[in-house]
C-alpha positions as CSV (number, residue, x, y, z in Angstrom):
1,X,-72.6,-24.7,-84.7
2,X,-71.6,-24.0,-81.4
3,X,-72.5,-20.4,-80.5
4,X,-69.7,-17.8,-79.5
5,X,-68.6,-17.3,-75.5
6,X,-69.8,-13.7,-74.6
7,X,-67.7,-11.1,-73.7
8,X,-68.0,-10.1,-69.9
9,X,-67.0,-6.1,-69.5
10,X,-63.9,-5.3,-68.1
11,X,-61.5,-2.2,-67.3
12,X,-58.0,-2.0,-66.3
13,X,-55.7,1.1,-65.5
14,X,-52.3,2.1,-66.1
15,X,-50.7,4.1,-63.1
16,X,-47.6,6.3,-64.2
17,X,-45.2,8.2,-62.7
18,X,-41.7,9.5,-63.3
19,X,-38.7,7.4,-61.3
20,X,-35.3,7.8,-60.1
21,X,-34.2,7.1,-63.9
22,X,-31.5,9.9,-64.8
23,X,-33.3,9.2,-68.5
24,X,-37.0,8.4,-69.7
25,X,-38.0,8.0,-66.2
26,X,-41.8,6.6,-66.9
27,X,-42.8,4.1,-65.0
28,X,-45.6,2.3,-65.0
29,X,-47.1,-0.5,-61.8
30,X,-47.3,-3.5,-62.8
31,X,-49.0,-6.7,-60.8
32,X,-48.0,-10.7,-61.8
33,X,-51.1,-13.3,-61.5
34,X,-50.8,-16.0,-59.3
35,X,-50.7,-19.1,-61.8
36,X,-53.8,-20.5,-61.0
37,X,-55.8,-17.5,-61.9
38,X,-57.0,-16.6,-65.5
39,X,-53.6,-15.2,-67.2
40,X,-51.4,-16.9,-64.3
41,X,-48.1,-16.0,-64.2
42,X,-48.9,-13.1,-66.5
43,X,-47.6,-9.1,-65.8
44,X,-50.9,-7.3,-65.9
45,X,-51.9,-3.8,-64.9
46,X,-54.9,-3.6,-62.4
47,X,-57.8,-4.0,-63.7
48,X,-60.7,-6.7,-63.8
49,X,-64.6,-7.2,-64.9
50,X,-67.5,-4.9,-63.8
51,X,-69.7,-5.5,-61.0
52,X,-73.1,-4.3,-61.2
53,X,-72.6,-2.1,-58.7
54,X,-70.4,0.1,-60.7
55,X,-73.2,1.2,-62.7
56,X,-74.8,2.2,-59.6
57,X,-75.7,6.1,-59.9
58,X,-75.1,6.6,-55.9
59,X,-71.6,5.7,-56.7
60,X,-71.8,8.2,-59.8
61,X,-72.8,10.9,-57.5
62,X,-70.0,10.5,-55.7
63,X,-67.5,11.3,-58.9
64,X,-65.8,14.0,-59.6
65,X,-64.0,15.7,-63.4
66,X,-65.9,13.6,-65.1
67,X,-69.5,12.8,-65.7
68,X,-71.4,10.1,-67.1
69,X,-72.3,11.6,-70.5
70,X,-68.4,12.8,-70.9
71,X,-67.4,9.4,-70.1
72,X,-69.9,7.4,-72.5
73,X,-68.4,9.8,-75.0
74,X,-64.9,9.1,-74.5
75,X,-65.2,5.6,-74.6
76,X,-67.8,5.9,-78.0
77,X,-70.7,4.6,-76.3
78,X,-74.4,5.6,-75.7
79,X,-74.4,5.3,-72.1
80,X,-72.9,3.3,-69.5
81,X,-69.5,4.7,-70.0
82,X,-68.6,6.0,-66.1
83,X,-69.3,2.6,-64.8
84,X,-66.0,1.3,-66.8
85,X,-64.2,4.0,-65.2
86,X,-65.7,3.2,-61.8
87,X,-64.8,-0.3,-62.4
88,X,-61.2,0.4,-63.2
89,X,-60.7,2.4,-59.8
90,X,-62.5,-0.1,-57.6
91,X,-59.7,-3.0,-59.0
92,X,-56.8,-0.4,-59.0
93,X,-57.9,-0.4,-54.7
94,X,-58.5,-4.2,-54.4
95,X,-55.3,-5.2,-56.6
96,X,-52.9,-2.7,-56.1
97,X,-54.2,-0.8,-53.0
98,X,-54.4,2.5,-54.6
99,X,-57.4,4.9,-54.9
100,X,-57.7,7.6,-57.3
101,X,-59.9,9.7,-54.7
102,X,-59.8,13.0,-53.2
103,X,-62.1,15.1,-50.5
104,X,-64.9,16.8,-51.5
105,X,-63.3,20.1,-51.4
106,X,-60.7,18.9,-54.5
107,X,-57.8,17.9,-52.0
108,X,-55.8,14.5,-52.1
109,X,-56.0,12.2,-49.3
110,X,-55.3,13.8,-46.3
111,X,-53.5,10.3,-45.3
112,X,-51.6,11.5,-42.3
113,X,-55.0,11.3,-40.2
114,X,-54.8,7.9,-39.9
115,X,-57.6,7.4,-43.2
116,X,-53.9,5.5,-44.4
117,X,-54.9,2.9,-41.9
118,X,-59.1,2.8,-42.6
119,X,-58.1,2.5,-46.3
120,X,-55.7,-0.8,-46.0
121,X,-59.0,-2.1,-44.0
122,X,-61.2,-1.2,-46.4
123,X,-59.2,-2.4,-49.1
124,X,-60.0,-6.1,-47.1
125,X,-63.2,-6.0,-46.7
126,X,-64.4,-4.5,-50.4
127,X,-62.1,-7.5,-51.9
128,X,-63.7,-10.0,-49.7
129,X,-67.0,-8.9,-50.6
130,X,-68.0,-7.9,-47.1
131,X,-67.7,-3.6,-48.0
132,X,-69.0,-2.0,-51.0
133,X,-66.8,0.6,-52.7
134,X,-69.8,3.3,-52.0
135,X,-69.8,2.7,-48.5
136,X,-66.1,3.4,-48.2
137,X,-66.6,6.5,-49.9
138,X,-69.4,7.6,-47.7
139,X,-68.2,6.4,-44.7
140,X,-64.8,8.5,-45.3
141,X,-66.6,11.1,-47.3
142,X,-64.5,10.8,-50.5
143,X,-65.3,11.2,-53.6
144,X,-63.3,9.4,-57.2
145,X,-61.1,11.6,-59.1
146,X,-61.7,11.5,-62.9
147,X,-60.4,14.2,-64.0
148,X,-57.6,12.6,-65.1
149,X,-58.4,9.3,-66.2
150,X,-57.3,9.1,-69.7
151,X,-58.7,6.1,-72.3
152,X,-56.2,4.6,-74.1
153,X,-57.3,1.1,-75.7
154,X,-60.4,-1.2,-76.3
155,X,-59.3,-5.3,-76.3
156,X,-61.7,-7.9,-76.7
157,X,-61.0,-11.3,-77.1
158,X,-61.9,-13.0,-80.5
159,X,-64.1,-15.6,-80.6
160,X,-63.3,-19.1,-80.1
161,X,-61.4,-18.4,-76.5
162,X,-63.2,-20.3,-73.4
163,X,-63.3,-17.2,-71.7
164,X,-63.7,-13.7,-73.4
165,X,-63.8,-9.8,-72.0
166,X,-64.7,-6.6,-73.8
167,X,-61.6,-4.4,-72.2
168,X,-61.3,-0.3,-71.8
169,X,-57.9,0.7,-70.3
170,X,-57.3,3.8,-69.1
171,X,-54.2,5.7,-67.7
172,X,-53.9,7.7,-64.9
173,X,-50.9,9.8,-63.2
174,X,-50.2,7.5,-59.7
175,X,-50.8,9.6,-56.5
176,X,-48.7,10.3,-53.7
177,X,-48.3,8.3,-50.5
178,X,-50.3,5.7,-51.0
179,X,-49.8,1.7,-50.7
180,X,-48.8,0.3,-54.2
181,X,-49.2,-3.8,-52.8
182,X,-50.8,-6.5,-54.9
183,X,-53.3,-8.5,-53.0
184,X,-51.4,-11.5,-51.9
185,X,-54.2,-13.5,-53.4
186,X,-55.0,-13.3,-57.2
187,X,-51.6,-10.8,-57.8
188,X,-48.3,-12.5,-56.3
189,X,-45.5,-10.1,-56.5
190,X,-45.4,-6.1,-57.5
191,X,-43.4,-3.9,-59.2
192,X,-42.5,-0.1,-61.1
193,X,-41.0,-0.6,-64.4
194,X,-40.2,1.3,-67.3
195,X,-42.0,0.3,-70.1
196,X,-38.6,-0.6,-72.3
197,X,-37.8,-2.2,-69.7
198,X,-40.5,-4.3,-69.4
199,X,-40.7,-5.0,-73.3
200,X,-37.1,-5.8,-73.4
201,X,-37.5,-8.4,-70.4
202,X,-40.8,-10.1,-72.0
203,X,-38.6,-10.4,-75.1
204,X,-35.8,-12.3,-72.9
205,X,-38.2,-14.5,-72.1
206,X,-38.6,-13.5,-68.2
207,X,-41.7,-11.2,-67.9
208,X,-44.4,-12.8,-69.8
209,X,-47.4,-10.6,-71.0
210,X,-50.5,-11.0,-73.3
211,X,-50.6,-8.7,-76.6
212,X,-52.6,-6.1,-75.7
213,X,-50.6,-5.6,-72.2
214,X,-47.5,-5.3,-74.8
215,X,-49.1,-2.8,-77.0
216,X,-50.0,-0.7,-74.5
217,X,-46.5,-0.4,-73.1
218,X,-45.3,0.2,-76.5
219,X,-47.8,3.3,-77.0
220,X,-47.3,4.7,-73.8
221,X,-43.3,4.1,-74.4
222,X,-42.7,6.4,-76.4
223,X,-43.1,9.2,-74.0
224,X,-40.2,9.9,-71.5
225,X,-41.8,11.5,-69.0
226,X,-45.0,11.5,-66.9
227,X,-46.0,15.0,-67.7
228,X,-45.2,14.2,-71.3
229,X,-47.6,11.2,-71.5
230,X,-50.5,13.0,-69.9
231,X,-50.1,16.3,-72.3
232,X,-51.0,14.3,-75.3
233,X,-54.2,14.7,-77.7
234,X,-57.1,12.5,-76.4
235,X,-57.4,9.5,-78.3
236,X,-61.0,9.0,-79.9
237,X,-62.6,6.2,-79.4
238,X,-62.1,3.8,-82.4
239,X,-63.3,0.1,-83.2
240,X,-62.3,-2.5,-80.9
241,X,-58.8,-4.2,-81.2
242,X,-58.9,-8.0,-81.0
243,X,-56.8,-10.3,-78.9
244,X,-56.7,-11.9,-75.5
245,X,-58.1,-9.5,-72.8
């Protein structure tokens, strides 16, 4: 018998906030795949598979709301659970071109000092390999904003795929003034959608998603607002759904 594929570790992020929508004005950013990527064509939220420098305790020095024992806990884990939410911030800045960061004294990007233009080059160089995401934050002297990341779902993929990833996705309120740009390489287009909106064109047949893309727009759906989405209960971590993630 012919052994199962492991499951490579992997993160992804929701970023929400409220639109020009006179009614449920949630929106969530959302990135297609380019088709010959894994998923093509596929609506996704940014995310992708951990890099062993996201277990890297330099880069967990440099975190902030949220530490490494609070994050294992979240995510029902004995340890190792901070390097899934590093993970998820490092792809949210290569993907999408946004970093949930803030200064060392607890305010956001000061982006008006021309760190708006050292970003979009940094965002190059960590996705071509060539910068590591600590040596952004040193070099700029930021540090990741955890606070509030929220957990929201655990996907794997069930065994008999070619390719399967152990998944945490998290959500986390979209900050100001920043880029919001898929790549141009792996992502090919970009966009803010309402999640009904996004359900409604996947049923119509022109927005195609995986299941547990789906379900997490359904969940987070039901809420109207960004302030109302973020004020809910924690959810616990709980056994592992299965599907393609």
């Amino acid at each position: 018998m012919t052994p199962p594929v492991p499951t490579r570790d992997g993160a992804t992020v929701m970023l929400v906030r409220d639109g020009h929508h006179a009614e449920r004005p949630l929106e969530v950013f959302m990135l297609r795949r380019h088709p010959r990527t894994a998923f093509g064509s596929v609506h996704v939220f940014p995310g992708g598979v951990l890099d062993a420098a996201d277990h890297d305790p330099a880069v967990a020095a440099r975190v902030q709301g949220l530490s490494g024992e609070g994050a294992s806990e979240r995510l029902g884990l004995h340890q190792g659970g901070l390097a899934s939410c590093i993970a998820a911030v490092r792809e949210s800045f290569e993907e999408a071109g946004v970093l949930l960061a803030c200064h060392p004294d607890g305010a956001g990007l000061r982006l008006h000092s021309g760190l708006a233009t050292r970003l979009a080059e940094h965002r190059v160089a960590l996705h071509a390999g060539q910068r590591s995401l600590l040596a952004i934050l040193d070099q700029e002297d930021l540090v990741l904003d955890l606070g509030d990341m929220h957990y929201v779902a655990h996907w794997i993929t069930p065994e008999g795929a070619p390719k399967r990833y152990d998944t945490r996705f998290f959500l986390a309120r979209a900050p100001l003034g920043q880029v919001y740009a898929h790549d141009n390489e792996e992502l090919i287009s970009s966009e803010w959608v309402r999640p009904p909106d996004a359900l409604a064109r996947h049923e119509a047949g022109g927005f195609a998603m995986i299941f547990p893309t789906i379900s997490c727009l359904e969940d987070i759906g039901r809420f109207a607002t960004t302030d109302e989405l973020m004020a809910r209960p924690p959810i616990p971590p709980t056994r592992a759904n299965l599907g393609v993630a």
